[in-house]
KOLMARTOR-263159 format. One record per residue (C-alpha): x, y, z. Coordinates in steps of 0.1 Angstrom, whole numbers, plus 2048, in hexadecimal, padded with zeros to 3 digits. Each point is the difference from the previous one (the first is absolute). Example, Ala and Ser with C-alpha at 12.3 -4.5 7.8 and 13.67 -1.06 7.14 Angstrom:
87B7D384E
80E8227F9
REM end
This chain:
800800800
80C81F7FB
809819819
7F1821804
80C81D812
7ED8227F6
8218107EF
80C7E27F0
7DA8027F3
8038257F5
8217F97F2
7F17DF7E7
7E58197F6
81581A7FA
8157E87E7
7E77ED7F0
7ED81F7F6
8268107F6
8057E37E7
7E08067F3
8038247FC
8247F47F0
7F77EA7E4
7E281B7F9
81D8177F8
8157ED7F2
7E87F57E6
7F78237F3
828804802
8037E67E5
7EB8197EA
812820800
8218087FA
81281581B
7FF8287EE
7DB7F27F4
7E681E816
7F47F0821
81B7E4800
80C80F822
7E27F7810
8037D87FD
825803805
7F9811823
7E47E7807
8187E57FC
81980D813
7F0806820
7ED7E07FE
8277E97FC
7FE7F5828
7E07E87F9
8187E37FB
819808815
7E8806820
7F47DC7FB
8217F0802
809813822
7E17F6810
80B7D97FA
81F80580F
7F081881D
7EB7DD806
8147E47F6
81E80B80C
7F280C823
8017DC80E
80F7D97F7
7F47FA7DE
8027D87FB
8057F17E2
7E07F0801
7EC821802
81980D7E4
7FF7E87E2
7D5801809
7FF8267F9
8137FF7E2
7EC7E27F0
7E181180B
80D8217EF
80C7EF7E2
7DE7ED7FF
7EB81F803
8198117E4
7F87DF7E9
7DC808808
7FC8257F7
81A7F37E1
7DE7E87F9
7E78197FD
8178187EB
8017E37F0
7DF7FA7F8
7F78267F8
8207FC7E3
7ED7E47EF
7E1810805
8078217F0
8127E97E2
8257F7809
8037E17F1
8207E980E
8187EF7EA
8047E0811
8017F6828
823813806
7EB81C7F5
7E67FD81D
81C7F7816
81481D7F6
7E681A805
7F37F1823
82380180C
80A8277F7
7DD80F7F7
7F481D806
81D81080E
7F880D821
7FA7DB80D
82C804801
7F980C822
7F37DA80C
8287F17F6
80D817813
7EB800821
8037DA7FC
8248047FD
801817820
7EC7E8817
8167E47F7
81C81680C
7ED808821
80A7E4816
82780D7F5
7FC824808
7E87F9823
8227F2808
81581E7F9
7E381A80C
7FA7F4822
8237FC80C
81381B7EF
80F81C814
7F18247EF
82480A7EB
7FC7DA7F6
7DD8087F4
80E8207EE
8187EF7EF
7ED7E77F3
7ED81D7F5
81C8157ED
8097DC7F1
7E17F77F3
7F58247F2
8218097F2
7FC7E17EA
7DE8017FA
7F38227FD
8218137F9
8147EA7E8
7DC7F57ED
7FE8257F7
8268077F6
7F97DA7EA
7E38117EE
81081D7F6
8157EC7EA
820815804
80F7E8815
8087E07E9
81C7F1816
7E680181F
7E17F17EA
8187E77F7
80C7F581B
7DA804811
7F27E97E3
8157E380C
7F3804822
7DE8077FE
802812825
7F08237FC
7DE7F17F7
8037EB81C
808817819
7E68217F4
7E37F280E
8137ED81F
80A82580B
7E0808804
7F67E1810
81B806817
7F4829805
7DC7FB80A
80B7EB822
816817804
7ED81D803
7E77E8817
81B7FC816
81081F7FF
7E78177FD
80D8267F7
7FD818816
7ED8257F9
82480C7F4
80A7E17E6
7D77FD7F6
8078277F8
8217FC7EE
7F37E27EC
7E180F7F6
80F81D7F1
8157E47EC
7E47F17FA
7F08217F1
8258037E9
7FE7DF7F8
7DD8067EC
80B81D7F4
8227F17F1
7EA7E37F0
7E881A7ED
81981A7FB
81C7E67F2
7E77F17EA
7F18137F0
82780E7FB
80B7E77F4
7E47F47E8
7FB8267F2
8267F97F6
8007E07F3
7E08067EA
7EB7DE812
7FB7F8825
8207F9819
7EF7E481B
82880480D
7F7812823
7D77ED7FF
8117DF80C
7F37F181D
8247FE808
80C8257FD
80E81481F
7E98187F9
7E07E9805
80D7ED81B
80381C814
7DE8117F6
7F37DA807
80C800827
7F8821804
7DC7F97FB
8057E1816
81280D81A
7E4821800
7DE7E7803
8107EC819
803818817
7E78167FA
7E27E1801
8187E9817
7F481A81B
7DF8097F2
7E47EC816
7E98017E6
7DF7F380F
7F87D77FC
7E98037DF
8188127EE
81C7EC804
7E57E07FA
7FA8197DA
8248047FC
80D7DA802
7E47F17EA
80781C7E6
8237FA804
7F97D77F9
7F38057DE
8208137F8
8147E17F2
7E37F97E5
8018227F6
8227FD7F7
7F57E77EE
7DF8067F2
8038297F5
8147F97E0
7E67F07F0
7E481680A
81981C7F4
8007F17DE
7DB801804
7FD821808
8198117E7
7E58067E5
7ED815817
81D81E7FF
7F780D824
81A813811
8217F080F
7F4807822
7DB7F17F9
80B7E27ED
8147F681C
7EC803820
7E67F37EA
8157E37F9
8097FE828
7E180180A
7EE7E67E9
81D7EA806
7FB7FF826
7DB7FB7FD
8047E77E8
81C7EC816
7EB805823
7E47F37F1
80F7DF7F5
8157FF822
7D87FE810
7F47E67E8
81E7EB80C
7F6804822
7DE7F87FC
80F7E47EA
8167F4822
7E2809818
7E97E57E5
8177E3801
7F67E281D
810802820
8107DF806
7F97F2824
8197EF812
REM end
């Protein structure tokens, strides 16, 4: 079961509706070209929106990292995330062959359910994190704090810093020498696994929350102002500084982090709120996976960026929390055994 603690809640809410927002964007980015009238707008959109992703992977961490993570609890997360990936890859799927995609052979089908649509990437790597869980729990638990900051500046420096100076491509010797060992890829993601129990157990104080807002607030400015810099330059759009893995939205990402958990980890909000805010927060994970498609759906509609998305949001969480109560009432159906 999963567990809920109201910012942990705010903060899957806050993602969820930020990758929405995100691929809403990005989408009407494909469209224009950067000096194109209004192509700012998107660009912005998507910029501020980059810490979805990254948010979801330090709440893992912040809860399976907090405690022993066994083996056995591991490998049953990741084949239930790779199972509901394979699922949501099903109905995809089925809306391909339905709208006329027509498969070459059984590869074919096999091909697309293993890497189609794109966003279900996100399922390998939480999969891939889990499985790494009952490692770190290790490492988390009984490391002094400059042992948990190294591990830190190890991990980031390879994954966020390096993956940015590799996509550059003015550093041939490094992307060489990175290709043979496949590490920042790896590490990007494990950073921020790493970051969001930190911040749990190390909580900033008024002074740090203040200082890392404010790089927060450079950070979103950096990943506008650099690209729509560098894609007014180049003539197309530079995704160099939208990685999931750049400085500049790591830090924007644990700003926001750090920010709700303090400011709703000492809210007492009263009992039916908090009851509002974890089930809308448990329908997050099959809005992730649901609001691609109903995007699609929606795209001949031309409403407004802002629209489309909370239109895609909210549809998607209705649509998800009423299957979740059909499978209750399914569960509540079936015979109780007697002993």
């Amino acid at each position: 079961m999963k567990t809920h603690h109201t910012e942990t809640d705010v903060l899957r809410l806050l993602a969820s509706f930020a990758v929405a927002l995100l691929h809403s964007a990005a989408a009407r980015m494909s469209g224009l070209e950067p000096g194109m009238e209004g192509a700012w707008l998107p660009c912005l959109v998507n910029s501020l929106c980059r810490f979805g992703v990254p948010i979801f992977v330090m709440i893992s961490g912040r809860y399976m990292l907090a405690s022993e993570c066994g083996i056995r609890r591991a490998v049953r997360k990741a084949v239930r995330t790779l199972g509901t990936m394979l699922l949501w890859a099903a109905v995809y799927l089925g809306y391909a062959l339905l709208t006329g995609w027509q498969p070459s052979g059984a590869m074919d089908v096999v091909w697309r359910l293993l890497t189609q649509p794109v966003h279900l990437w996100y399922f390998y790597a939480a999969a891939g994190l889990y499985l790494l869980a009952p490692v770190l729990s290790v490492f988390t638990r009984h490391a002094t704090h400059r042992q948990f900051v190294y591990g830190l500046v190890l991990t980031g420096a390879s994954g966020c810093g390096i993956v940015i100076l590799l996509r550059t491509s003015h550093f041939p010797l490094l992307s060489a020498v990175m290709e043979q060992t496949k590490l920042p890829y790896a590490t990007g993601f494990l950073f921020c696994y790493l970051l969001g129990y930190y911040l749990f157990r190390y909580p900033l104080e008024r002074r740090g929350l203040i200082l890392w807002g404010a790089a927060g607030l450079l950070g979103w400015g950096i990943t506008f102002a650099g690209t729509f810099w560098l894609s007014a330059r180049a003539g197309a759009w530079n995704d160099l500084l939208l990685s999931f893995y750049a400085p500049n939205v790591v830090v924007t990402s644990a700003a926001v982090f750090a920010w709700v958990q303090r400011v709703f980890g000492r809210w007492a909000l009263p009992d039916r709120v908090r009851r509002l805010l974890a089930g809308a927060a448990g329908t997050t994970g099959g809005i992730y996976g649901l609001h691609m498609l109903l995007l699609w759906l929606l795209t001949g509609l031309r409403l407004s960026l802002l629209v489309e998305a909370a239109g895609v949001y909210f549809l998607s969480a209705v649509l998800i929390w009423a299957v979740q109560q059909l499978c209750r009432l399914g569960r509540c159906a079936l015979p109780v055994k007697k002993e």
